[in-house]
SESE-755965 format. One record per atom (N, C-alpha, C, CB): x negated, y, z negated. Coordinates in steps of 0.001 Angstrom, whole numbers, plus 500000, padded with zeros to 6 digits. Atoms other than C-alpha are relative to their C-alpha. Last residue first. Glycine has a CB too. Example, Ala and Ser with C-alpha at 12.3 -4.5 7.8 and 13.67 -1.06 7.14 Angstrom:
BEGIN
500820498810500060486330498940492860500770501090499270499586500462501415499110498810500000487700495500492200499100501200500000500992500027498754
END
This chain:
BEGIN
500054501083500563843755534324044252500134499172500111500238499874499511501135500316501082842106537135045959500345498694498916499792501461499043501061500933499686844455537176048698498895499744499196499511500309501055499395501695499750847708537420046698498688499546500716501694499725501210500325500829501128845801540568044385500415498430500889501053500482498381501443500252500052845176542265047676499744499152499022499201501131499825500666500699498518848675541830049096498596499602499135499684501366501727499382501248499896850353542860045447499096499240501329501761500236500271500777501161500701847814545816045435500326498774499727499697500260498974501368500571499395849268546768048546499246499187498817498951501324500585500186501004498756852868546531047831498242499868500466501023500724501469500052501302500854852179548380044245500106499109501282501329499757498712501018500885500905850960550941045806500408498892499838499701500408498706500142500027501394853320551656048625499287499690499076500542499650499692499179501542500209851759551323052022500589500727498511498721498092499809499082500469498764849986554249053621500671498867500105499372499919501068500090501889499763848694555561050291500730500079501409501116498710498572498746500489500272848332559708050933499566498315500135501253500664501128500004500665501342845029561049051610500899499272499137499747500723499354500963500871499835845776561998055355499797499285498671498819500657500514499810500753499603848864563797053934499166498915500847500679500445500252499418500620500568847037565800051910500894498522500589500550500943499538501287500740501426844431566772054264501029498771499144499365501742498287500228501590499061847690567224056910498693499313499238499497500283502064498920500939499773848981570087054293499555498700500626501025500622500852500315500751501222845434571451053439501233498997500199499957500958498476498804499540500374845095572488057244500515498783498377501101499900501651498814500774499942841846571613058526501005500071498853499615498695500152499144501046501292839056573747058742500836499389500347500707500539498874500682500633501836836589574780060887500312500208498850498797500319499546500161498638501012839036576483063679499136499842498908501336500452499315499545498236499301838872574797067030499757500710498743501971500383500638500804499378498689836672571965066008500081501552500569500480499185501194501458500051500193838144571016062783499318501005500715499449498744500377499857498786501287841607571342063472498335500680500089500409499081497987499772499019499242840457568585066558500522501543499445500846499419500823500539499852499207839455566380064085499434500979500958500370499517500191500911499566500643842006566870061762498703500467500590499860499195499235499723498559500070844064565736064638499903500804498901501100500202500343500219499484498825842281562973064889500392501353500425500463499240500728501372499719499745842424561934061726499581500558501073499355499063499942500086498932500754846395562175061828498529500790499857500488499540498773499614499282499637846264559644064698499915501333499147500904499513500332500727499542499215844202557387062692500082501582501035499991498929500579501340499213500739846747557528059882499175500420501024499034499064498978498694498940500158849863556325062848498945501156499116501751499208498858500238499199499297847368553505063738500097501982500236500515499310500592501665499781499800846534552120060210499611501136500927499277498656500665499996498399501205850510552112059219498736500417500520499908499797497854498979499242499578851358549572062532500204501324498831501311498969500175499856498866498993848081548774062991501553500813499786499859499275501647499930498747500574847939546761059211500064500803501242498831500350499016498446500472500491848157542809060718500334501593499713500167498707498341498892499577498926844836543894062315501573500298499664500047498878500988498919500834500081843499544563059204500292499968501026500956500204499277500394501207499264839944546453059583500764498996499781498779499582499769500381499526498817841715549800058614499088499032500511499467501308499930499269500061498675843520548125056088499676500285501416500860500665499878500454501226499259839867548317053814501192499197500774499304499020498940500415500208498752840904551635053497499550498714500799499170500711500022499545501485499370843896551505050879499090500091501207501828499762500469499622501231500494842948555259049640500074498850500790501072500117499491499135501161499501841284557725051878500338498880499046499337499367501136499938501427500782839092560752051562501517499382500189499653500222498215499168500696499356838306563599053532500440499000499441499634499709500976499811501182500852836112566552052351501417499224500138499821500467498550498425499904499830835160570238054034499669498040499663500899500838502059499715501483499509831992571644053696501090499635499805499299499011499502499625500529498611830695575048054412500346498293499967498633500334501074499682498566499013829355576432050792500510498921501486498043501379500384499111499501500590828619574341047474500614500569501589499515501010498691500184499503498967826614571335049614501010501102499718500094499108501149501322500142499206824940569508046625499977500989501771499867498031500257501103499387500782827723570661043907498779499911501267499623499025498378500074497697500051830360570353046314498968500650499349501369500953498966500037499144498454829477566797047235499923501089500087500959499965500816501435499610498835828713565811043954499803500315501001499278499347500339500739499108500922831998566796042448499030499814500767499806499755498476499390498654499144833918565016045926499415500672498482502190500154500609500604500224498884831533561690044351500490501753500754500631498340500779501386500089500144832753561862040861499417500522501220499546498634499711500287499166501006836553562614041450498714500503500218500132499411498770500557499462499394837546559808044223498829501282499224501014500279500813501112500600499665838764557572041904499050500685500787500291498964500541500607500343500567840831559148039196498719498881500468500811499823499284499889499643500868843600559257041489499331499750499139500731499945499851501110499639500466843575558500044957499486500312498630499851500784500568499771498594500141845458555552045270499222500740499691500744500293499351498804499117499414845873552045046265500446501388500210500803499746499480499036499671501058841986551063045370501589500963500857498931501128498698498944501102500184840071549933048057500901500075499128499546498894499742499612500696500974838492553463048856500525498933499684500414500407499646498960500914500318837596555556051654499438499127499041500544499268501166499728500718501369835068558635052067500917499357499592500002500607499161498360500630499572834826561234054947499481498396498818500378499509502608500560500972500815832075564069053809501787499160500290499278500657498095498355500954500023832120566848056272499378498622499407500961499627501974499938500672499946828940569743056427501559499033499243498866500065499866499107500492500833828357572237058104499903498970499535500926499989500342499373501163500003825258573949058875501764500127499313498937499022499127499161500466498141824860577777060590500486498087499657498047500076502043498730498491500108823521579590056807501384499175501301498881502352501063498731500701499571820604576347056752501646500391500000499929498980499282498184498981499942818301578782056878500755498450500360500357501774501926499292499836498464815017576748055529501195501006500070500649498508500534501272499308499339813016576905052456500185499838501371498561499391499589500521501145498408816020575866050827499405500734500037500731499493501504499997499521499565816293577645046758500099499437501482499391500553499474501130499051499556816699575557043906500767500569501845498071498817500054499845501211499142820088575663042061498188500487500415501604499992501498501309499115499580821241577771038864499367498640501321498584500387498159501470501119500360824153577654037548499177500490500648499931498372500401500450500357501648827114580008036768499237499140499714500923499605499153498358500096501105827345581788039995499430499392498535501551498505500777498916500550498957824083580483041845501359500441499090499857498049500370498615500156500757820943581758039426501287499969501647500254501826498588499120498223500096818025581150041077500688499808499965500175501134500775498562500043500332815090578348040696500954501649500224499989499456498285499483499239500591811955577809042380501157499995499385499943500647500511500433500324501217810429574458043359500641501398499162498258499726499994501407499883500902811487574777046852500063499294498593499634501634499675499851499170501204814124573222048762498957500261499304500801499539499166499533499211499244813943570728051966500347501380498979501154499271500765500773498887499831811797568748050430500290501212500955498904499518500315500762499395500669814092567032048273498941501325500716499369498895499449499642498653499342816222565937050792499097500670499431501396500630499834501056499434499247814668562479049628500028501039500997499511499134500538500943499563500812817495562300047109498952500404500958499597499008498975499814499164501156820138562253049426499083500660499413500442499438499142500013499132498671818250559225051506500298501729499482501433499330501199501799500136500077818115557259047916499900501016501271499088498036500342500581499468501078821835558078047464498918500563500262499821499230499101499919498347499937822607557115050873499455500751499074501260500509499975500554499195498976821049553723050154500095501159500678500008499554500634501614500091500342822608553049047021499264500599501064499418498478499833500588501260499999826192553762047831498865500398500095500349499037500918500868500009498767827615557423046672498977498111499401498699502054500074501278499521499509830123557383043749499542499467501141499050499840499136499415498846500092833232555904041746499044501272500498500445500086498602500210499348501426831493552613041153499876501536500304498556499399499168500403500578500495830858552457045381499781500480498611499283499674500657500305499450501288832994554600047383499696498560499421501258500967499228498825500905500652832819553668051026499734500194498684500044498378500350500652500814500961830785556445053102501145499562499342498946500666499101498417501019500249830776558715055738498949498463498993501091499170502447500529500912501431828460561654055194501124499143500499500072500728498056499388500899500782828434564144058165500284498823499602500522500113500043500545501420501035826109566648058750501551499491499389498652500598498298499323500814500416826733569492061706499560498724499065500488499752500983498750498586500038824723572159063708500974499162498640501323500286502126498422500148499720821755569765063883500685501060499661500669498921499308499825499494498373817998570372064364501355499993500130499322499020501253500745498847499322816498570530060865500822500288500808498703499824500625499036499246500677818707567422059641499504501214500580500083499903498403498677500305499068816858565325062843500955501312499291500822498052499732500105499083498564813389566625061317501498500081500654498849499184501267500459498517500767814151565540057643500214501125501651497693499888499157498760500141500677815474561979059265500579501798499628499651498909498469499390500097498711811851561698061236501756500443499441499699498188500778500800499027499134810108562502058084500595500180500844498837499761500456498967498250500336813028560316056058499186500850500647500201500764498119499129499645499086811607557210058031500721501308499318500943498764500372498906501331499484808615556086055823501069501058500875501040498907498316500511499651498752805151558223054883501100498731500402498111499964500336499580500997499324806062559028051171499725500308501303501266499696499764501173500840500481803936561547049282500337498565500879499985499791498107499178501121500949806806563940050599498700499239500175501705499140500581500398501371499504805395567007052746499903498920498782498541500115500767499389500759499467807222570433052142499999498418500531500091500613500579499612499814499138805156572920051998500952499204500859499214500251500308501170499870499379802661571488049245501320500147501242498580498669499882501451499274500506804161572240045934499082500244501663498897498603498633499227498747500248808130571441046773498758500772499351501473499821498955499142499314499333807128568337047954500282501402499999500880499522499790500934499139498414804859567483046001500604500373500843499065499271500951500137498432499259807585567638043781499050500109500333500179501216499380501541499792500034806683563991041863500466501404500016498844499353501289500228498785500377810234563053041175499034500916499826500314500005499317500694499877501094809764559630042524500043501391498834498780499816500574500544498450500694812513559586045032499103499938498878501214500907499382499128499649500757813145555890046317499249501283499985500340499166498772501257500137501267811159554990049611501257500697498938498005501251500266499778498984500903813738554847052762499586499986498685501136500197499955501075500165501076813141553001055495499796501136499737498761499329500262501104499565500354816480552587057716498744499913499093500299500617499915501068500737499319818507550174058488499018500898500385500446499246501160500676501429500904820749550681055207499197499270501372501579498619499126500868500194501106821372554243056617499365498892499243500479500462499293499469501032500972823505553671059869498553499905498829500433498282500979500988500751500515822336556762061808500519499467499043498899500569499691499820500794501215824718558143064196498428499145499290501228498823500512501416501383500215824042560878066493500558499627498443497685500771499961500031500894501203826672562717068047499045498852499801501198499447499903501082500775499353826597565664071094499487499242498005498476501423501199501088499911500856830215567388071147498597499109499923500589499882498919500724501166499751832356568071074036498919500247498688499317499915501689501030499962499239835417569997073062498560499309499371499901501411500326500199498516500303838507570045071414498966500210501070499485500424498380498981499272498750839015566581072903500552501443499552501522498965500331500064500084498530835881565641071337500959500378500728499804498901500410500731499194499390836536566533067853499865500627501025499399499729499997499056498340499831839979564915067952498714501050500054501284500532498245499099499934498740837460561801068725500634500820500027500770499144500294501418499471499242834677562561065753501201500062501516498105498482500032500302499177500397837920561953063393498943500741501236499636499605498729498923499252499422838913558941064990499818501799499778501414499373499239499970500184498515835274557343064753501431501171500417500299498032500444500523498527498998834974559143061089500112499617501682497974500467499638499538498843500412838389557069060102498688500688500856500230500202498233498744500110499213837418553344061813500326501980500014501446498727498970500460499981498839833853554122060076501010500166500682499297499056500345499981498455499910835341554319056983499427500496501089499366500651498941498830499596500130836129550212056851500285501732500224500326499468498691499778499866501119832723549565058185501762500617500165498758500912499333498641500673500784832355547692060627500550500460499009499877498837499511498779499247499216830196550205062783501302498905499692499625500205501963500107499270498676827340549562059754501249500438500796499263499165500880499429500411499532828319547341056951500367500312501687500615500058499162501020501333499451826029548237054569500285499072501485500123498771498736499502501715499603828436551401055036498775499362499787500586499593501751500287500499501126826408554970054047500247498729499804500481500597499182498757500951500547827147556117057495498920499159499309501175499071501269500499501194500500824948559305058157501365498777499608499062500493498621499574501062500435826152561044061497499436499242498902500059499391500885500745501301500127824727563546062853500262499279498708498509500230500115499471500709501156826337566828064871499249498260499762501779499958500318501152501270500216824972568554067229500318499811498754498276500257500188500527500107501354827804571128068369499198498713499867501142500042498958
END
């Protein structure tokens, strides 16, 4: 499978959600061999969305002449899209966003009713993508944070995607934290490998991936002692 990687991190292969899709992409692999391209989004060049729709007038070609052409082509060719990203104000960080948006010309200008909305159309088959959205949090729990962002996901990719999220992630660049950090990773991994063989993963080990891996109140006690 050709699978490709956006990581939304400013923070590139440090990022705290990075640790998760690395383990994640690894139970892949020992399903079988997969072929992964990462593209760290904030070192790209990426023009904001104007809302022009030339795009969606002239076959597809964006008024912009920066790195989503090459980006547009890569999504074309893959079997696989997945989003890793650190929730920023209960949502997608700036530079994914802007990337996001300049999907634009991958959809016409038409509209057609979808169930009870109405979406535009791709001017591609994209029938054979998937796509996996992995998504950690600094906050102890999931509850009322994740919300926003797993809505826009389903709304932008209603059909073949599957969704990962993570409370207490900025442990996963703790060393002091391996002894809860490693034990999660392990679970990712064999999500991973769920994944691969059957494309899905079993709502039970979802849930328990999403689980705090400390007590709340013990972590936000840690995070409030180093912040003051």
């Amino acid at each position: 499978m050709k699978i490709l990687v956006f990581n939304g991190s400013p923070k590139r292969d440090a990022s705290d959600t990075m640790h998760i899709t690395r383990a994640f992409l690894d139970g892949m692999n020992e399903a079988a061999a997969q072929e992964v391209k990462t593209i760290h989004v904030i070192d790209k060049h990426i023009e904001y969305c104007t809302g022009c729709f030339a795009c969606k007038r002239n076959g597809g070609t964006c008024i912009h002449t920066d790195d989503m052409r090459d980006i547009l082509d890569e999504i074309l060719q893959s079997d696989m899209l997945l989003f890793n990203f650190p929730l920023y104000n209960y949502g997608i960080p700036a530079p994914l966003k802007a990337l996001l948006d300049r999907t634009m010309p991958l959809s016409s200008l038409a509209m057609q009713r979808v169930g009870d909305h109405y979406a535009h159309p791709c001017q591609a088959d994209f029938s054979r993508l998937r796509y996996v959205m992995i998504c950690g949090c600094g906050f102890p729990n999931s509850r009322h944070n994740f919300e926003p962002a797993v809505a826009q996901f389903k709304l932008m990719f209603p059909s073949n995607h599957t969704i990962i999220t993570i409370p207490e992630s900025p442990m996963f660049n703790a060393p002091e934290a391996a002894v809860v950090t490693l034990p999660r990773l392990e679970l990712v991994k064999c999500a991973g490998r769920q994944f691969a063989e059957n494309g899905e993963i079993a709502p039970d080990l979802l849930a328990e991936i999403g689980s705090p891996m400390i007590p709340e109140e013990t972590y936000a006690a840690i995070v409030n002692r180093k912040e003051s």
